[in-house]
N, CA, C and O atoms as a GROMACS GRO file, in nm:
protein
  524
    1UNK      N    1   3.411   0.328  -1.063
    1UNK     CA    2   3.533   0.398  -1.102
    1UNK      C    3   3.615   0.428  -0.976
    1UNK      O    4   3.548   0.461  -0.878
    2UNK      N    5   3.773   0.423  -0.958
    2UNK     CA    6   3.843   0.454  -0.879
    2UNK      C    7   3.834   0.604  -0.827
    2UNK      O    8   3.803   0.690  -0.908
    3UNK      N    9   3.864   0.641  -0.684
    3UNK     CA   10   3.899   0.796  -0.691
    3UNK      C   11   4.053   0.796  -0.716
    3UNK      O   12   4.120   0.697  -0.745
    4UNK      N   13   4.093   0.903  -0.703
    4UNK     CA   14   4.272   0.943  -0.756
    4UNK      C   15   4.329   0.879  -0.621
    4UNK      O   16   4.430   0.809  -0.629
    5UNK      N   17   4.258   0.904  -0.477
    5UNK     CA   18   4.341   0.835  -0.376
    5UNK      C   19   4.349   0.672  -0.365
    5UNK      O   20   4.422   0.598  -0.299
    6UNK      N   21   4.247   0.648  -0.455
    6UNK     CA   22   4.282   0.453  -0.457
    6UNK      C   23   4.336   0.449  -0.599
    6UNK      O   24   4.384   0.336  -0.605
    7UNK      N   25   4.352   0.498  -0.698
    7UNK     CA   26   4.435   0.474  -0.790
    7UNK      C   27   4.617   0.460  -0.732
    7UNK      O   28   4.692   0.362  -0.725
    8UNK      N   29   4.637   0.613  -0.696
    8UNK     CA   30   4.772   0.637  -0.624
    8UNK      C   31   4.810   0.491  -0.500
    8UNK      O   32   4.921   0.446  -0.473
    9UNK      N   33   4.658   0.439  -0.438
    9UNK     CA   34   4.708   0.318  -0.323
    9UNK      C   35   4.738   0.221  -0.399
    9UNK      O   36   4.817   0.143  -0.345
   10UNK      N   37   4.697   0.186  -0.537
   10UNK     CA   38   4.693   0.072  -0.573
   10UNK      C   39   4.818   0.105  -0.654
   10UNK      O   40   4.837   0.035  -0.754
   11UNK      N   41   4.908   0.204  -0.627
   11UNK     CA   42   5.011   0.189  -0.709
   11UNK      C   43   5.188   0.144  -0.650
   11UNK      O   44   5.305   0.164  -0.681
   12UNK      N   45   5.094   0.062  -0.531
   12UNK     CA   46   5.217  -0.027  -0.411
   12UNK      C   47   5.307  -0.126  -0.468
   12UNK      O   48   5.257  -0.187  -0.563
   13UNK      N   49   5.398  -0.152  -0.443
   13UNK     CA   50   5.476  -0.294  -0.510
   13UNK      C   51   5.417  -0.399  -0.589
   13UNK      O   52   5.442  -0.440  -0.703
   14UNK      N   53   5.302  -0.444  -0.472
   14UNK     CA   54   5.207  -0.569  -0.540
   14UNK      C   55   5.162  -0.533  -0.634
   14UNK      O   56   5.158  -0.625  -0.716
   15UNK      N   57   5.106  -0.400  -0.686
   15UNK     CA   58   5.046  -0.400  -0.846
   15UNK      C   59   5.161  -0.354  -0.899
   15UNK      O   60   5.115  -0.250  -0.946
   16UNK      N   61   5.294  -0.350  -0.932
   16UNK     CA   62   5.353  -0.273  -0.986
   16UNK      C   63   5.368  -0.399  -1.142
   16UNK      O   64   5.339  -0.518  -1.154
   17UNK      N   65   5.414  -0.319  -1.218
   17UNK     CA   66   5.431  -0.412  -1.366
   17UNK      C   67   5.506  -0.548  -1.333
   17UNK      O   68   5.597  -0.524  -1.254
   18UNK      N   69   5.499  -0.675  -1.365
   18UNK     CA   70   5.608  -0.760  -1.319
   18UNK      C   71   5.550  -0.868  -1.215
   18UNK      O   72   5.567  -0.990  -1.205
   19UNK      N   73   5.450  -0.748  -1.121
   19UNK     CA   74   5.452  -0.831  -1.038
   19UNK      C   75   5.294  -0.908  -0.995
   19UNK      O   76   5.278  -0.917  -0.873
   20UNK      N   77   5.191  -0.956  -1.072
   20UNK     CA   78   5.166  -1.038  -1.168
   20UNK      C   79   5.112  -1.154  -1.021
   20UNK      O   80   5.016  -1.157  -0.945
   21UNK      N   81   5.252  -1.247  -1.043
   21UNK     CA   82   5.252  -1.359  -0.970
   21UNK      C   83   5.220  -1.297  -0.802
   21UNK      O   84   5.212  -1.386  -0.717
   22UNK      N   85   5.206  -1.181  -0.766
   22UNK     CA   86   5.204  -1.183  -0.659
   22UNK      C   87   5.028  -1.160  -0.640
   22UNK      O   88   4.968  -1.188  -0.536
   23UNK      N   89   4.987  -1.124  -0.718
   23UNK     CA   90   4.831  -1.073  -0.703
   23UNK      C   91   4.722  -1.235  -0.721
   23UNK      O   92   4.740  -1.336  -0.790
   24UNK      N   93   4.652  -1.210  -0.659
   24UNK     CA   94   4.520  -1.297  -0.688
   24UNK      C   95   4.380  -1.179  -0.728
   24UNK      O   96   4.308  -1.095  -0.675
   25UNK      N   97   4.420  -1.270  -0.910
   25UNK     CA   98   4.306  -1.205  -1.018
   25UNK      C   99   4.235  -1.280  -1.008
   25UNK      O  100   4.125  -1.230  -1.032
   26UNK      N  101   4.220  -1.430  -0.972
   26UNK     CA  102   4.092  -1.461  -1.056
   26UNK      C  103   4.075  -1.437  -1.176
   26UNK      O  104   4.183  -1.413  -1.230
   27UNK      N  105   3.952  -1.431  -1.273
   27UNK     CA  106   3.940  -1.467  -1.383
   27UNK      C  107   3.993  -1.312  -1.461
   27UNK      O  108   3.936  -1.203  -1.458
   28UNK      N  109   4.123  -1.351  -1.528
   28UNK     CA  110   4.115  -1.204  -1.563
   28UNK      C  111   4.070  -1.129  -1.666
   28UNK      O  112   4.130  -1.028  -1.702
   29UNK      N  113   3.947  -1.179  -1.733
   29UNK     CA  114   3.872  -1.171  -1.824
   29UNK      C  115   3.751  -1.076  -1.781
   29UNK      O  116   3.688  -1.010  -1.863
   30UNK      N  117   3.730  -1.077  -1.664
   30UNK     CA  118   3.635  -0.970  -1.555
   30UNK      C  119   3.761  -0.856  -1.536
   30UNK      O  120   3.754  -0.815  -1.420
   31UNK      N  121   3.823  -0.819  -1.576
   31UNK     CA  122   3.900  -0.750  -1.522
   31UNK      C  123   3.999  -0.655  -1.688
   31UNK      O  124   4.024  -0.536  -1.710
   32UNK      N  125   4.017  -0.738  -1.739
   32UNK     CA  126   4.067  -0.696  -1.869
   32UNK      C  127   3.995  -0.649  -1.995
   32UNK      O  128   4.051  -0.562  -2.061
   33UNK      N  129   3.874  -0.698  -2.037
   33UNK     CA  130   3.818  -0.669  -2.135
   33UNK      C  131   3.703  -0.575  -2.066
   33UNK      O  132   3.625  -0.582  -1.972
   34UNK      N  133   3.747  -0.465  -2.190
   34UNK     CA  134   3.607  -0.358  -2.142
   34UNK      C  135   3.483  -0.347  -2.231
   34UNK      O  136   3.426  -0.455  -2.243
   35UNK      N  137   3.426  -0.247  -2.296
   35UNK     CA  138   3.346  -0.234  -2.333
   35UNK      C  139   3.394  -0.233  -2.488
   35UNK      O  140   3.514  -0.209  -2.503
   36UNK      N  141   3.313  -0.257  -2.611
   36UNK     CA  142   3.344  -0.263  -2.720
   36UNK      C  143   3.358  -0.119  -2.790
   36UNK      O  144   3.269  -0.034  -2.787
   37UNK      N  145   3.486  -0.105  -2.856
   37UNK     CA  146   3.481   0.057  -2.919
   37UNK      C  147   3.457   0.038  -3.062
   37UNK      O  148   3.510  -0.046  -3.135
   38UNK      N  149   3.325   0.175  -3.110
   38UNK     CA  150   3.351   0.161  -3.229
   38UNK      C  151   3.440   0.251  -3.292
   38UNK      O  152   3.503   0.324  -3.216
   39UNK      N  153   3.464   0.267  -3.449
   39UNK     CA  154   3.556   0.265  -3.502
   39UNK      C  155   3.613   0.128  -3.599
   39UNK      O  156   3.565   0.016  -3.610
   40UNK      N  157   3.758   0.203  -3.674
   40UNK     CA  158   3.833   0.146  -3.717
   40UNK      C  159   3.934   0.064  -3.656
   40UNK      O  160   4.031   0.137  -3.636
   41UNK      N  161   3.954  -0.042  -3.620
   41UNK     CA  162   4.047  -0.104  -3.540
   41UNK      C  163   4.188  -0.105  -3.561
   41UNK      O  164   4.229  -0.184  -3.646
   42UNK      N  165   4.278  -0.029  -3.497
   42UNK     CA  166   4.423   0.000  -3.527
   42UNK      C  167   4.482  -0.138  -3.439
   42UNK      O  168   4.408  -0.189  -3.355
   43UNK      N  169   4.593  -0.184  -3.458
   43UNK     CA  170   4.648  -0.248  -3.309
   43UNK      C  171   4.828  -0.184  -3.337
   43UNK      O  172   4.917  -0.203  -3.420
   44UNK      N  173   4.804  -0.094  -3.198
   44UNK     CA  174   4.931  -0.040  -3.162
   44UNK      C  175   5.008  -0.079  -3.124
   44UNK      O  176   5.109  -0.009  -3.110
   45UNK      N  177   5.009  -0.248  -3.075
   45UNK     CA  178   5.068  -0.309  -2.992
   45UNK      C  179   5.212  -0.344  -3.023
   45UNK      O  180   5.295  -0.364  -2.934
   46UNK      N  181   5.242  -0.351  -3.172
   46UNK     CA  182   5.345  -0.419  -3.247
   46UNK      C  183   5.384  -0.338  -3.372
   46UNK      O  184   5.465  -0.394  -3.446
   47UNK      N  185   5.346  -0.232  -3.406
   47UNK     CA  186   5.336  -0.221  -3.530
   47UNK      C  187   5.255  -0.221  -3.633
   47UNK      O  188   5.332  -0.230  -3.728
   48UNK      N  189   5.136  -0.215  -3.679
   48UNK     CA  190   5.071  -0.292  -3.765
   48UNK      C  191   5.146  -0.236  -3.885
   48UNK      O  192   5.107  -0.124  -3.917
   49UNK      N  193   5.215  -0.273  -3.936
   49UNK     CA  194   5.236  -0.229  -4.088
   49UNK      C  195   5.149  -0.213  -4.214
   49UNK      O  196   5.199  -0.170  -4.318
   50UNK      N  197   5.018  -0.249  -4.206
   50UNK     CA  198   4.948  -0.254  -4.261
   50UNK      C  199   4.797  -0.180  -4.277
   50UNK      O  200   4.708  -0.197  -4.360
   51UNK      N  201   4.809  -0.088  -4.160
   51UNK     CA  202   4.734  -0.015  -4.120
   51UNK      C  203   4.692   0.073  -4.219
   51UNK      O  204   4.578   0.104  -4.256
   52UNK      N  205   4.829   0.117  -4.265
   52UNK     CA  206   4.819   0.258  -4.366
   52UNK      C  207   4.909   0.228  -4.499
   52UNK      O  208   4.999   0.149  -4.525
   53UNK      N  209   4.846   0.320  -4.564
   53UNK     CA  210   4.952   0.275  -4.692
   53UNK      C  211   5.088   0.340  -4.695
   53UNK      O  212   5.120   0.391  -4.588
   54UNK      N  213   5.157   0.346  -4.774
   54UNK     CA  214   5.292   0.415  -4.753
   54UNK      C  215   5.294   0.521  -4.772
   54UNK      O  216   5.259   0.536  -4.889
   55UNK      N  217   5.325   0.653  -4.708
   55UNK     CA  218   5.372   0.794  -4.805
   55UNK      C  219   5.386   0.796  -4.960
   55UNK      O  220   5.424   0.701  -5.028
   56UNK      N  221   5.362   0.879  -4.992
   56UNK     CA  222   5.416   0.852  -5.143
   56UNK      C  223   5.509   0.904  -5.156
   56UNK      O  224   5.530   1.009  -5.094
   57UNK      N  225   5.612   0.842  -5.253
   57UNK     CA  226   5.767   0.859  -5.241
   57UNK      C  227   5.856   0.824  -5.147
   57UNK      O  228   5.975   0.856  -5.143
   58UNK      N  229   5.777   0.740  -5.052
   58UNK     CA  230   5.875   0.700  -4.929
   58UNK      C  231   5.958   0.592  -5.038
   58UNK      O  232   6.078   0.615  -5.036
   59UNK      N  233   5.934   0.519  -5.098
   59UNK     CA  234   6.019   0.367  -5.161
   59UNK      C  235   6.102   0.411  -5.216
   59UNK      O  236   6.206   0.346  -5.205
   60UNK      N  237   6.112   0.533  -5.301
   60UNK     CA  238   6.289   0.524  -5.359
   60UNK      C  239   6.308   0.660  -5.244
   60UNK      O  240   6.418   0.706  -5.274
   61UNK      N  241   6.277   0.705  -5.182
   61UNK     CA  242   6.366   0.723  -5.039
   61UNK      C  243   6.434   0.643  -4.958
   61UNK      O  244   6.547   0.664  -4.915
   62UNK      N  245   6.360   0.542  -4.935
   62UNK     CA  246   6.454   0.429  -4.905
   62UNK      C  247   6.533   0.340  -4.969
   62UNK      O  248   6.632   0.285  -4.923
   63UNK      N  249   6.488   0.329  -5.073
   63UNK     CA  250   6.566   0.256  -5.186
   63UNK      C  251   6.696   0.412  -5.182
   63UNK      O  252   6.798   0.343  -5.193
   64UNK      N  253   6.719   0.471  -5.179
   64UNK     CA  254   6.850   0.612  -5.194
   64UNK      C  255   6.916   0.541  -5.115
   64UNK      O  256   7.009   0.469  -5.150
   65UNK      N  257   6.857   0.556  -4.947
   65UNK     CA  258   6.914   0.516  -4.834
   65UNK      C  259   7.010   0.325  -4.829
   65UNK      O  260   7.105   0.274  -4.770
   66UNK      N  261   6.909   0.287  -4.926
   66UNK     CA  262   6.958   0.147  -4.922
   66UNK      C  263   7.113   0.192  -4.992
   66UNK      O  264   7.227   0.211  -4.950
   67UNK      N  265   7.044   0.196  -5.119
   67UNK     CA  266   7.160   0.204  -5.208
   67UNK      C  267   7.310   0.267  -5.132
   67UNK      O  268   7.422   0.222  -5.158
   68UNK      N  269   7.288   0.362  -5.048
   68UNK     CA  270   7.410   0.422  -4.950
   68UNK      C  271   7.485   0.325  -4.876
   68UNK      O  272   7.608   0.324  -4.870
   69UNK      N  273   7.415   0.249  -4.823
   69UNK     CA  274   7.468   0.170  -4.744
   69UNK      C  275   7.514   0.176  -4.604
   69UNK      O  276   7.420   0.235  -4.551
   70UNK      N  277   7.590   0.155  -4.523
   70UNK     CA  278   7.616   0.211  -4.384
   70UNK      C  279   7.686   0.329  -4.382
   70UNK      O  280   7.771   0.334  -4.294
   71UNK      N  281   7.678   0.400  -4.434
   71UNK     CA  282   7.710   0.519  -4.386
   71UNK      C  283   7.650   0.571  -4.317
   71UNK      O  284   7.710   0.673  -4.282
   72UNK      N  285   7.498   0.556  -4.242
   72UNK     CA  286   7.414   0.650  -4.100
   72UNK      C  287   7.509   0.535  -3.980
   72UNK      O  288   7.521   0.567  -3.862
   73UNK      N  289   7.558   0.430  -4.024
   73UNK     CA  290   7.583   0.346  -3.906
   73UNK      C  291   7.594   0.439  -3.776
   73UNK      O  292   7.497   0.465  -3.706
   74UNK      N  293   7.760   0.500  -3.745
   74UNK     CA  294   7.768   0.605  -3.687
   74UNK      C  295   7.789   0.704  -3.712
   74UNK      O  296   7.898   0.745  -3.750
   75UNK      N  297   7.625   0.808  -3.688
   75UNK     CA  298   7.669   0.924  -3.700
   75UNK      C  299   7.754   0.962  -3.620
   75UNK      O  300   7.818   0.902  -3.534
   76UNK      N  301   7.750   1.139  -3.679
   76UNK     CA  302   7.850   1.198  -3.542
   76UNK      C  303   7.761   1.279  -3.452
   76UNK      O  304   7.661   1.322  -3.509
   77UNK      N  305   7.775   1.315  -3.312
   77UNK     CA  306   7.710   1.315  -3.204
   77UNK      C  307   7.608   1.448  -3.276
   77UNK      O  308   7.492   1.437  -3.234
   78UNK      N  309   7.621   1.538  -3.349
   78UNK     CA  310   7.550   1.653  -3.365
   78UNK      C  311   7.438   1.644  -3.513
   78UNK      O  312   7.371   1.727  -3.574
   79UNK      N  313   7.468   1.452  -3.528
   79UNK     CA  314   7.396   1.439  -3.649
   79UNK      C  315   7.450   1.481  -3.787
   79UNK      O  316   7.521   1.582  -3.796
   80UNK      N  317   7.421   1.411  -3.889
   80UNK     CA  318   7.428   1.412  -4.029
   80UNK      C  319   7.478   1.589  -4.085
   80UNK      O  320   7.378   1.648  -4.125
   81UNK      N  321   7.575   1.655  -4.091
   81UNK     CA  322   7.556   1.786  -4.132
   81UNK      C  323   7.443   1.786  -4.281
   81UNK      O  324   7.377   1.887  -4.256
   82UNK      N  325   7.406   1.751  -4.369
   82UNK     CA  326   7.316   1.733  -4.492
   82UNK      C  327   7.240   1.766  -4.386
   82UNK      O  328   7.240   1.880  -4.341
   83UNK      N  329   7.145   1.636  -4.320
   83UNK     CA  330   7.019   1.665  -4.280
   83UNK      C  331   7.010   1.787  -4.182
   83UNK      O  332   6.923   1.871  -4.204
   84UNK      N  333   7.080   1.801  -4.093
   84UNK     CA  334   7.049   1.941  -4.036
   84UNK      C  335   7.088   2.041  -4.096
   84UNK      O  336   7.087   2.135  -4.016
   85UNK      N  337   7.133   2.083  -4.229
   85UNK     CA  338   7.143   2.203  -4.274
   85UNK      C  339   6.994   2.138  -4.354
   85UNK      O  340   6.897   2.212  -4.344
   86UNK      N  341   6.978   2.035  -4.414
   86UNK     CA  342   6.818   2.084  -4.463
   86UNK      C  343   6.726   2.132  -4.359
   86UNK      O  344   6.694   2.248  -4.382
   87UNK      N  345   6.680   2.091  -4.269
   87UNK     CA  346   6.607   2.072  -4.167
   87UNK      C  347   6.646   2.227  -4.101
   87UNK      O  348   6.568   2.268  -4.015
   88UNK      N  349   6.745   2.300  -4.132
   88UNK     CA  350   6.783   2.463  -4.046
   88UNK      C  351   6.658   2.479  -4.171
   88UNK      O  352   6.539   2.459  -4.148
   89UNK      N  353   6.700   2.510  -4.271
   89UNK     CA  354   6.625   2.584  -4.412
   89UNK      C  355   6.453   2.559  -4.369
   89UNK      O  356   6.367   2.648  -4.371
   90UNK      N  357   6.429   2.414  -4.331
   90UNK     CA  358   6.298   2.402  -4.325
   90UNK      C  359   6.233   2.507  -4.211
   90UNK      O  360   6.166   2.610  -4.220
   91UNK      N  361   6.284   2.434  -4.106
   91UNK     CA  362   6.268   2.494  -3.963
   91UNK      C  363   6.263   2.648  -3.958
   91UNK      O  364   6.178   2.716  -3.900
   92UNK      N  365   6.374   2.692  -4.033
   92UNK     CA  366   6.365   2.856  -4.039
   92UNK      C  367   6.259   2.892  -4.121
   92UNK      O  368   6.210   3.000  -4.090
   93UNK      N  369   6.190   2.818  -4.248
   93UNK     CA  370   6.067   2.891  -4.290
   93UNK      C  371   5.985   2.857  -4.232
   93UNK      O  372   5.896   2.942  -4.224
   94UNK      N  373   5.964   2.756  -4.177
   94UNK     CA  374   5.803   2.788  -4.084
   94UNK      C  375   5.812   2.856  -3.947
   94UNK      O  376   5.708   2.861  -3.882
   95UNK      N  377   5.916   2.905  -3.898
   95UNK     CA  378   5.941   2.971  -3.780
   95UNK      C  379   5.959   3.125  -3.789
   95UNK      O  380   5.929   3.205  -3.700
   96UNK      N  381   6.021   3.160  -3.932
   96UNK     CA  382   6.021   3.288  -4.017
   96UNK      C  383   6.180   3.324  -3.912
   96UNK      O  384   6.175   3.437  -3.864
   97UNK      N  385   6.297   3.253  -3.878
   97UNK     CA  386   6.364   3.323  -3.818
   97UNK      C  387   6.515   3.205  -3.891
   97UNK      O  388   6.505   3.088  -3.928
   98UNK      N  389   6.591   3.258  -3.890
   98UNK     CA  390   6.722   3.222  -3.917
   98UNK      C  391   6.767   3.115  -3.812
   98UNK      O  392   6.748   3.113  -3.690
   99UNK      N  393   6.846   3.004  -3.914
   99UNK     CA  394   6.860   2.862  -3.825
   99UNK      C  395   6.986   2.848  -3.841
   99UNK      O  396   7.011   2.854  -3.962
  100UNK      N  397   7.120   2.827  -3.753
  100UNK     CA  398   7.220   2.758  -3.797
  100UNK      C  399   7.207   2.661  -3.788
  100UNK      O  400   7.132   2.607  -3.707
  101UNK      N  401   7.297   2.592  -3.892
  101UNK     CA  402   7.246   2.431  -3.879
  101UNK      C  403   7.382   2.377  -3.797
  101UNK      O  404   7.376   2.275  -3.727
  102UNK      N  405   7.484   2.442  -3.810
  102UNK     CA  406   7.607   2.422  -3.770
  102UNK      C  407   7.619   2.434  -3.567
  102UNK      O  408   7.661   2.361  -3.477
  103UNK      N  409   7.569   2.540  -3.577
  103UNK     CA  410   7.594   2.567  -3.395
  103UNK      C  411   7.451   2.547  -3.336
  103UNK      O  412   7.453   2.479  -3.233
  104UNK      N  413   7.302   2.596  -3.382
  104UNK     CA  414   7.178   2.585  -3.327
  104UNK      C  415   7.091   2.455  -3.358
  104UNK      O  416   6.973   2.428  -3.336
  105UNK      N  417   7.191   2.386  -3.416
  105UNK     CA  418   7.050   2.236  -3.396
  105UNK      C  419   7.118   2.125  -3.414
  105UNK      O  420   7.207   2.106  -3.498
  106UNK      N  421   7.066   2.029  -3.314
  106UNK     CA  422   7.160   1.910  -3.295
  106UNK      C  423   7.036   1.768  -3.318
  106UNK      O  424   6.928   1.756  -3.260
  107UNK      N  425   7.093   1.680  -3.414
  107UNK     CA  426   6.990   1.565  -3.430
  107UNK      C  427   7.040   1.428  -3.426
  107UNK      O  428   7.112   1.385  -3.516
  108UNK      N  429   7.002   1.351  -3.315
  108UNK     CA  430   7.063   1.260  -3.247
  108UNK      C  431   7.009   1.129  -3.278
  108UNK      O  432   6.893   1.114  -3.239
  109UNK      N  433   7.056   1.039  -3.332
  109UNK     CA  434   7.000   0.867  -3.338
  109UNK      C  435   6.916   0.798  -3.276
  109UNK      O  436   6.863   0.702  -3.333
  110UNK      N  437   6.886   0.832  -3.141
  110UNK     CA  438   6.810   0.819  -3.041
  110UNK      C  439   6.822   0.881  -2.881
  110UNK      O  440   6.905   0.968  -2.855
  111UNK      N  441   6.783   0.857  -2.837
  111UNK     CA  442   6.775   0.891  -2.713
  111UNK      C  443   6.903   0.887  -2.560
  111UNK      O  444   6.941   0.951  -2.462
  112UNK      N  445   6.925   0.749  -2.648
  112UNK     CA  446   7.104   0.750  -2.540
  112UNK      C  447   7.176   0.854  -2.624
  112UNK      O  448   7.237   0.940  -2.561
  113UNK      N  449   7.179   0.858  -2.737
  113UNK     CA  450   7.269   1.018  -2.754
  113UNK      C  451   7.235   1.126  -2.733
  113UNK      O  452   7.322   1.213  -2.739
  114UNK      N  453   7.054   1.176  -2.692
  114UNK     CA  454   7.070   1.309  -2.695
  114UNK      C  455   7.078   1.300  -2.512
  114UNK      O  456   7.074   1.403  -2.444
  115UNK      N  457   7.089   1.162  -2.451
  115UNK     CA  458   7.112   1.208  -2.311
  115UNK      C  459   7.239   1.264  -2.286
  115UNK      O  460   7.256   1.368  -2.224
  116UNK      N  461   7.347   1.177  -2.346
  116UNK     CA  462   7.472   1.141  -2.370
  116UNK      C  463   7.495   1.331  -2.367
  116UNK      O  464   7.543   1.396  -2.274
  117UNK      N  465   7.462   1.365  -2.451
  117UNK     CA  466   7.476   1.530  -2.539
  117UNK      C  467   7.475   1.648  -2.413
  117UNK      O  468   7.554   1.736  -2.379
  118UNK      N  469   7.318   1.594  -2.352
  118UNK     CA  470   7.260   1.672  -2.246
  118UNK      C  471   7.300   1.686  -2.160
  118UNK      O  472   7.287   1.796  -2.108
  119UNK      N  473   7.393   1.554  -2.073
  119UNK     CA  474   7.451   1.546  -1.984
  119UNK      C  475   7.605   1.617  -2.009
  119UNK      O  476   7.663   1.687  -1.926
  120UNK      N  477   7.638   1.594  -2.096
  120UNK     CA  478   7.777   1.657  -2.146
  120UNK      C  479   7.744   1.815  -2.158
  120UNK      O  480   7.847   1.882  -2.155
  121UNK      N  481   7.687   1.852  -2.165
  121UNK     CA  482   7.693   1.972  -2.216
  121UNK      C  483   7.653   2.100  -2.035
  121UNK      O  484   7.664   2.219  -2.008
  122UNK      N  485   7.611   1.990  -1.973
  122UNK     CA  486   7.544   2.068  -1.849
  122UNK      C  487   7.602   2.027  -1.734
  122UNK      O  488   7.608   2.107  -1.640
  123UNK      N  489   7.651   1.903  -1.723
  123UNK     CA  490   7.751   1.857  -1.598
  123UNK      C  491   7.958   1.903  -1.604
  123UNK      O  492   8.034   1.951  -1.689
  124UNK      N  493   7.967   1.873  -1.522
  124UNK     CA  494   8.116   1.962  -1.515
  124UNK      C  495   8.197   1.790  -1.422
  124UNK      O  496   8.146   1.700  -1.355
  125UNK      N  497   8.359   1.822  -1.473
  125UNK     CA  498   8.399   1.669  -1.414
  125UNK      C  499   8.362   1.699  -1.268
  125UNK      O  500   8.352   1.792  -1.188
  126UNK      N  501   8.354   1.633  -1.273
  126UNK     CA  502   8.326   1.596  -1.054
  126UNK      C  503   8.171   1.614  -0.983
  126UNK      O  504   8.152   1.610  -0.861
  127UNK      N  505   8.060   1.635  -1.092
  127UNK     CA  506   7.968   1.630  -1.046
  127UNK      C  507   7.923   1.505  -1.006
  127UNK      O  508   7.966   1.393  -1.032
  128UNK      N  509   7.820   1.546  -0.931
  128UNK     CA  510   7.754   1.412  -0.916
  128UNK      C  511   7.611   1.426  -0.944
  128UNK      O  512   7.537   1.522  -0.922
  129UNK      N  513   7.579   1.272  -1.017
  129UNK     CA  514   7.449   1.276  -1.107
  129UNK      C  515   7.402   1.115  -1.070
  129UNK      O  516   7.475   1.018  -1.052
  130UNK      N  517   7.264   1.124  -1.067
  130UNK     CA  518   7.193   1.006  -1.054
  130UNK      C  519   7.146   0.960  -1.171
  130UNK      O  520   7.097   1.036  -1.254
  131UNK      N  521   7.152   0.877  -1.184
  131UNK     CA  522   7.064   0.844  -1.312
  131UNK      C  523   6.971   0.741  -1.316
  131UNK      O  524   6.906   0.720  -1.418
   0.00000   0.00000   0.00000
């Protein structure tokens, strides 16, 4: 087993992701396959869709959503008002405290919008930001 100071060395250019062609593995079958786990075999790698069965009631949830059509195309930056006023109601009973859905909770499409949000909301014109 590695210590933490040859893990951290071996984390130089030459092993970095990508870079592959620069290393001499040899067989990488000594090197990749470990020991056998038991268990149920999931593969996380892709998806398995098949892993699990569906929620129940997920199909005419989506069948609703179908039937709508593009209307989630673009939300607006603070999210769906419906779903975050449900989601205040939820949130406030398991938290036992009062939610606006309007000013205290914002639900974003992914991740370039809640940066998009974050950055807007905390930078001022003329800053300067790395990204």
């Amino acid at each position: 087993m590695m210590t933490l100071d040859e893990k951290f060395k071996a984390l130089e250019t030459n092993n970095a992701p990508g870079q592959e062609v620069r290393q001499n593995l040899g067989d990488l079958n000594t090197i990749m396959l470990g020991d056998k786990l038991d268990g149920v075999h999931v593969d996380f790698s892709h998806g398995d869709v098949d892993a699990f069965p569906p929620t129940p009631g997920s199909d005419e949830v989506w069948k609703e959503g179908f039937s709508r059509g593009g209307c989630q195309a673009y939300t607006e930056y603070r999210g769906s008002a419906e779903i975050r006023k449900r989601l205040a109601a939820r949130l406030g009973k398991f938290t036992g405290r009062s939610i606006e859905a309007n000013s205290e909770l914002i639900i974003t499409p992914g991740t370039q919008g809640a940066l998009f949000l974050a950055l807007g909301s905390t930078v001022d014109a003329g800053t300067k930001v790395a990204v």
